[in-house]
TORVO-687854 format. One record per residue (C-alpha): residue in one letter; x, y, z. Coordinates in pm, 1 decimal. Layout:
<pts>
PT | a | X | Y | Z $
...
</pts>
This chain:
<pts>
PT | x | 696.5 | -327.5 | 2834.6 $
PT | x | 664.8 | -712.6 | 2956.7 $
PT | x | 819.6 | -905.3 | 2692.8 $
PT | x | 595.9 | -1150.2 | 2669.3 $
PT | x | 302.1 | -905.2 | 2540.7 $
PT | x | 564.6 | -738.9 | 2359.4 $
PT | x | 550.6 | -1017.4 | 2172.4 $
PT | x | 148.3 | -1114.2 | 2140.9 $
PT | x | 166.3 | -729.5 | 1959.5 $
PT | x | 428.1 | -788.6 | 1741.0 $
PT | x | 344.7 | -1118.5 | 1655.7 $
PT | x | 652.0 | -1251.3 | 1791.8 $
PT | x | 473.6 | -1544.0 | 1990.0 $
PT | x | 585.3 | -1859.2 | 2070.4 $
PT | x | 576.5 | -2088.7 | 1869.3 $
PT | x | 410.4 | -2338.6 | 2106.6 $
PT | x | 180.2 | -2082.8 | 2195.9 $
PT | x | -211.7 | -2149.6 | 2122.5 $
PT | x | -401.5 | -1851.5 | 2002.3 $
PT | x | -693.7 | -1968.1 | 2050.5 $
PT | x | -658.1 | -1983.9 | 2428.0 $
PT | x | -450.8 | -1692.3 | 2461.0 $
PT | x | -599.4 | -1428.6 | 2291.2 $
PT | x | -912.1 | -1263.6 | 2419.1 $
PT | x | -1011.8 | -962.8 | 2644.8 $
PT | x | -769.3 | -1021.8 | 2873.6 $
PT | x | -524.2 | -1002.2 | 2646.4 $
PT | x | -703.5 | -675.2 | 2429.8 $
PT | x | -698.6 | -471.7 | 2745.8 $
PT | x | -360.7 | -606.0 | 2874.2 $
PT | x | -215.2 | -526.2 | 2540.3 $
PT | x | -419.9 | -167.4 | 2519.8 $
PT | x | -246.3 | -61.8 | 2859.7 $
PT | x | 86.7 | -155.3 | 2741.8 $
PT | x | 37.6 | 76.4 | 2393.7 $
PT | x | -60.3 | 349.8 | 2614.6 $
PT | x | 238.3 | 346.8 | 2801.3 $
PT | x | 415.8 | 458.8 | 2484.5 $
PT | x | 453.9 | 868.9 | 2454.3 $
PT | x | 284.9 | 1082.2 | 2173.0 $
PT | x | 501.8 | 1231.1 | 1939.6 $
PT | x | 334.2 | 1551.9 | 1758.5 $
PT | x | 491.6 | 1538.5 | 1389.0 $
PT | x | 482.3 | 1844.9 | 1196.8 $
PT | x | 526.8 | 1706.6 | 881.6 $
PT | x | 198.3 | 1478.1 | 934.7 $
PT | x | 22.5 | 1798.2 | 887.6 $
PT | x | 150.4 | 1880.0 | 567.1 $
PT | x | -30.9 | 1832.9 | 265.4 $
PT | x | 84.1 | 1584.9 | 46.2 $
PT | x | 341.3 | 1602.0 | -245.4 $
PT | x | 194.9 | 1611.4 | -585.5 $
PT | x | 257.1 | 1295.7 | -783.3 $
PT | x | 516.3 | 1279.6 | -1033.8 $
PT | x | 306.6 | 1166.9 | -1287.1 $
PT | x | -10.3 | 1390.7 | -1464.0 $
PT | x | -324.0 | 1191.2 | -1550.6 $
PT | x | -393.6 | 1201.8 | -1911.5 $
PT | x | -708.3 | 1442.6 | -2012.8 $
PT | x | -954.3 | 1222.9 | -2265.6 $
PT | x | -834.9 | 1404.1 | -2536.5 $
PT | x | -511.2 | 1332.5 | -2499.4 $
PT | x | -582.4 | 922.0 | -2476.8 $
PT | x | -807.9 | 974.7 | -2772.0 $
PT | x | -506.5 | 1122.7 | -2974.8 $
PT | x | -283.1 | 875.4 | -2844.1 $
PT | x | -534.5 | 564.8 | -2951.4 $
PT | x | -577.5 | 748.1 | -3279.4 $
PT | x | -207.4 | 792.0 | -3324.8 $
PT | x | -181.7 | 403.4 | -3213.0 $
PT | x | -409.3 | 304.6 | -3478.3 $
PT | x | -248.9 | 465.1 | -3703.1 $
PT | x | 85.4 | 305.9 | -3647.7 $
PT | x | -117.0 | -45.6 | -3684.0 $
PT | x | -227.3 | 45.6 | -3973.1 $
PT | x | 126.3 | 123.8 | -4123.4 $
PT | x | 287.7 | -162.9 | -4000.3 $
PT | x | 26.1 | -385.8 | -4127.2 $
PT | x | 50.7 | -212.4 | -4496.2 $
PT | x | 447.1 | -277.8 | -4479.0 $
PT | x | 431.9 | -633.4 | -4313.7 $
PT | x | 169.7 | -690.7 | -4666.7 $
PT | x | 423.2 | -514.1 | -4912.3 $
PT | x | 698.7 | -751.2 | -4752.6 $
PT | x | 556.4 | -1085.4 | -4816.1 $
</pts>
């Protein structure tokens, strides 16, 4: 691959470069050709189906236990931080 469009894809330009003037179809199909060059790789593992996440989602019930149980907890610390004073 030329080096110089090498870097227009990587964004490795110049840094006197101007975009503006060198970007354009010229440079989309220029660019295009030099991708194509590249080979195909088939990956098997692309085809796999994904990993289940680590983490579960919490069913409503369980965040409505967990907000009670929260509450709750408020609650008691409030009633101590009162008894305290």
């Amino acid at each position: 691959m030329d080096r110089e469009v090498e870097g227009f894809i990587t964004g490795h330009r110049p840094k006197n470069a101007n975009a503006g003037h060198d970007y354009g179809d010229r440079w989309v199909a220029t660019m295009a050709a030099e991708i194509e060059k590249y080979p195909r790789y088939k990956i098997a593992a692309l085809k796999k189906a994904p990993a289940p996440h680590k983490r579960q989602r919490r069913t409503p019930a369980q965040l409505a236990a967990a907000a009670e149980a929260k509450t709750i907890r408020q609650a008691s610390r409030a009633k101590r931080a009162e008894q305290t004073k």
